[in-house]
C-alpha positions as CSV (number, residue, x, y, z in Angstrom):
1,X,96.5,86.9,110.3
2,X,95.1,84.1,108.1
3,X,91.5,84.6,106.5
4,X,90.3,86.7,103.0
5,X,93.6,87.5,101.0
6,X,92.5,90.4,99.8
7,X,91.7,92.0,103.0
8,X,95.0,90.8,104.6
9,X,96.6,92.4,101.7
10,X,95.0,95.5,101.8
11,X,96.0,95.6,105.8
12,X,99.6,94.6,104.4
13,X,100.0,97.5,102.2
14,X,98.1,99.9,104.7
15,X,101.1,98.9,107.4
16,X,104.0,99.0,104.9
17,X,103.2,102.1,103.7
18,X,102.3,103.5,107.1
19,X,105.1,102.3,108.2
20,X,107.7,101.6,106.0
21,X,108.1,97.8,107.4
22,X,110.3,96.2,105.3
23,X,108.7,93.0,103.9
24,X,110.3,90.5,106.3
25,X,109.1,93.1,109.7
26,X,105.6,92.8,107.7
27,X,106.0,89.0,107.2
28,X,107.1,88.9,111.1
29,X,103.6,91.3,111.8
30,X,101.6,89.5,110.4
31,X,102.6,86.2,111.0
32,X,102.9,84.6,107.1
33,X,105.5,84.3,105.4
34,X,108.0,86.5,103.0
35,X,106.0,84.5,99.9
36,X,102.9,85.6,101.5
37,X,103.6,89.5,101.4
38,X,104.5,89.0,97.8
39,X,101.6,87.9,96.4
40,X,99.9,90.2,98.8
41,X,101.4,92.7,96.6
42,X,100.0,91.2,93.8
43,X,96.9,91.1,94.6
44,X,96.9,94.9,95.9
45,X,98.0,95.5,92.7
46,X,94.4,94.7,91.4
47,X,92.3,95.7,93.8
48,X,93.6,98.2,95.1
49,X,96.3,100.3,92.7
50,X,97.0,103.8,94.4
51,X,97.9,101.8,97.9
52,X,99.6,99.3,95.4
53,X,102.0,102.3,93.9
54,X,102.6,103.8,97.8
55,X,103.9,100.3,98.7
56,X,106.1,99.8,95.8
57,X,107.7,103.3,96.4
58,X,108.3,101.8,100.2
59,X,109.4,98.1,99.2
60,X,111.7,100.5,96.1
61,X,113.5,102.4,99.1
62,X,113.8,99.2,101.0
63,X,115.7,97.6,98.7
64,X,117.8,100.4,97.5
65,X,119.2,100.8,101.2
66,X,119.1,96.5,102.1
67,X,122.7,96.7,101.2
68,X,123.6,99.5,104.1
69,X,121.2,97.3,106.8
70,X,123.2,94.1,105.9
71,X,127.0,96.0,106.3
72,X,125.4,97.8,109.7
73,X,124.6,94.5,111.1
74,X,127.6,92.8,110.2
75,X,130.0,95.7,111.2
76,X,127.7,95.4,115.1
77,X,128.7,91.7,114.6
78,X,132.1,91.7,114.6
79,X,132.3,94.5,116.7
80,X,130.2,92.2,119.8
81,X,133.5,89.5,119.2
């Protein structure tokens, strides 16, 4: 989704809160990259600052648990050799 940053990252931070996407999934949705969503964020931040705190409590949570997603996936790993 290219076109006005600001309404891409409104629709950013409506899905990630909605859903919980981690930032890569939203980066995959959307078709930008990882970068992209950041300064998404940043820009949410200004225009938009209650959406702005719901998506920093969901990116929070994201990275607080990355560590458990990156052991599952290599424990599924091995366990495919």
């Amino acid at each position: 989704m290219k076109g006005d940053p600001e309404e891409r990252a409104l629709a950013v931070g409506r899905y990630i809160a909605h859903t919980g996407a981690t930032v890569r999934a939203a980066a995959v949705v959307f078709g930008v990259s990882k970068s992209t969503i950041w300064k998404d964020q940043a820009r949410l931040r200004r225009t938009s600052p209650g959406l702005w705190a719901e998506v920093q409590a969901v990116v929070q949570k994201n990275k607080a648990e990355r560590h458990l997603r990156g052991g599952e996936a290599t424990r599924l790993k091995y366990l495919h050799k």
